[in-house]
Steps between C-alpha positions, in 0.01 A plus 500: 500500500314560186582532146328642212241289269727424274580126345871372569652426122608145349841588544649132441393296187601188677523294861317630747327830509508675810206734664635772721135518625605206699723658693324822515143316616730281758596838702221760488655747735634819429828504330776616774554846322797592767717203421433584135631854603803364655623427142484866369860622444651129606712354271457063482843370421466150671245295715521710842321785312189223450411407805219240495215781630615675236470241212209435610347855467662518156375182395110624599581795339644389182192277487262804516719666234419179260123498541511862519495801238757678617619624185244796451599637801915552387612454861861571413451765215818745547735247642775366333631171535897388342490165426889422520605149371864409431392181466251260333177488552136409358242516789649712783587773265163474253273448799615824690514703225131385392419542905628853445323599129147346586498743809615780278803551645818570294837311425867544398602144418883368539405166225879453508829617752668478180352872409612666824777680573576115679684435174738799577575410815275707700442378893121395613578759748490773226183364315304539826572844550358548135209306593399760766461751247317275231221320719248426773605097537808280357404130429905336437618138404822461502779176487695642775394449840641775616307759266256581709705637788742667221148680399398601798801683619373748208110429481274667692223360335277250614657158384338200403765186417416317231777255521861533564721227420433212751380765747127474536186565268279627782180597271529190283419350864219730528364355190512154598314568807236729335470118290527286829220730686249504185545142477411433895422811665520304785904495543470876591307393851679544827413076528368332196326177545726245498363378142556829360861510627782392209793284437733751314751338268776727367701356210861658449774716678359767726777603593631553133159587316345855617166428439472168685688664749254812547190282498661250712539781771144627507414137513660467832298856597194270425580218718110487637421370148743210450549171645810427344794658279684247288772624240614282236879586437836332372639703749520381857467835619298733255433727721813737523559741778223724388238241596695240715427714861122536391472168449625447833284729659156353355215297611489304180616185481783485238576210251789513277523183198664455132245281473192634324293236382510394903323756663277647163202330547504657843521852425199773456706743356828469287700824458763489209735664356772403203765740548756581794773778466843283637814836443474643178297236341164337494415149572190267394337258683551130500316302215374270808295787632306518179078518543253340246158394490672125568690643858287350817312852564238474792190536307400879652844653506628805328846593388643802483764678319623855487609421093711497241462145523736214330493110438413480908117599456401321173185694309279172538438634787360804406148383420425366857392612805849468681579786284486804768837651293277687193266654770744571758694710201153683452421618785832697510373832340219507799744461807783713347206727440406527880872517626578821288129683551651437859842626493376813274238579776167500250367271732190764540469467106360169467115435489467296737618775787323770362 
């Protein structure tokens, strides 16, 4: 695998910078170009769509894209990608519609469900079928869980989910592994050394929180890479029924504690989230779950967090080097980049194949 001469940008103004190089230099062979193909067309709604293989060919990819110019060679000029968000969002929308522009594709943009015909009553069902005509590619958050199934009974489009309700978030897991792998490219080996291999602390409601939930599947994918899984919860079971049978099923060994302050200094990686969706409304973590610069963090680890943060990640943190969160946001545009050059088939496009 090569990439271009071409410098990877400061994209972070603080904690730790992150060079895809890394990760690039780490695996030198060719990029698997026919599990790359396997995407074109495919529609990723939740975490079987991202197998580990795959994430991993993504992730090298979406490195190659960031120390890459790709831009100059408009791999998705004449596609058309609808952005459809009926709910809020910062990053996921901003990052996929800059993913999209800086390849020269186009967008229609859905900012707000408010300014569809949702507001007159009109079924998912029926916006799908207008999608067919509008687009190449529908990127959708939405607070139901149920909206992506309501959209695909009409969409023929390729799909990505971008978040529905306390569903899953599967490319916000995509991320967080492009972060994990550029971090330690190691934890994408078939058996890392055992001093490369991780204790994983989750803090929050997996079960209830689609992010955490997302990442906390392609964790288990990973299980090669880490020694132990401990989630920090109020709950006794956090898991739900989404995650309860693959937690079951895995090699990991499992830990569930309220107890944070117990089992921090122990942890490599902390993976936190503030919000969970519980019915109709949302729910904040407890104040005892709260990071500083005074909370007993082992002196090398990282924490991560898919953002908006609250009071439970406090910005005295943000100056450190167990800030992974501001790069893990930034390398967002990069991944979502490789996904869609994948499921638009411009593949052939990039430099780096030519």
């Amino acid at each position: 695998m090569t990439a271009s001469a071409h410098p990877a940008r400061r994209t972070n103004s603080r904690g730790r910078q992150l060079d895809p190089q890394g990760l690039i230099d780490h695996y030198p062979q060719p990029l698997e170009l026919s599990r790359l193909r396997d995407l074109c067309g495919a529609s990723v709604v939740g975490h079987r769509d991202l197998p580990r293989r795959t994430v991993i060919e993504l992730c090298r990819l979406g490195a190659c894209m960031e120390t890459s110019d790709v831009a100059s060679h408009h791999p998705l000029d004449g596609k058309l990608v609808i952005t459809a968000f009926f709910e809020a969002s910062t990053r996921t929308r901003l990052s996929f519609e800059s993913a999209v522009a800086r390849l020269d594709g186009k967008l229609l943009s859905v900012p707000d469900g408010k300014v569809t015909g949702v507001a007159k009553g009109e079924s998912l069902q029926d916006i799908g079928e207008m999608f067919n005509s509008y687009g190449d590619l529908v990127v959708m958050r939405h607070p139901q869980t149920e909206s992506v199934e309501q959209l695909q009974t009409g969409l023929d489009l390729p799909l990505v989910n971008a978040g529905n309700g306390s569903g899953e978030h599967p490319t916000q897991a995509l991320v967080d592994w492009f972060a994990l792998l550029k971090w330690r490219p190691s934890l994408a080996e078939e058996a890392p050394a055992p001093d490369q291999r991780i204790h994983l602390g989750v803090v929050g409601t997996p079960g209830s929180m689609r992010a955490v939930k997302s990442f906390v599947f392609m964790a288990l994918s990973f299980a090669p890479a880490i020694s132990h899984l401990t989630v920090v919860s109020e709950l006794a079971d956090p898991f739900g029924a989404d995650l309860h049978d693959a937690i079951e099923r895995t090699s990991i060994p499992v830990t569930v504690t309220n107890d944070i302050g117990e089992v921090l200094p122990r942890l490599d990686v902390i993976y936190m989230n503030s919000i969970a969706l519980l019915g109709d409304s949302y729910k904040q973590l407890d104040s005892r779950y709260r990071l500083t610069t005074e909370s007993a963090l082992h002196p090398d680890a990282v924490i991560m967090h898919p953002l908006a943060r609250r009071d439970e990640l406090d910005v005295s943190l943000d100056d450190s080097r167990h800030n992974l969160y501001f790069a893990q946001a930034a390398g967002a545009v990069y991944v979502r980049q490789a996904l869609l050059v994948c499921m638009l088939d411009r593949v052939d496009r990039l430099p780096f194949f030519a």
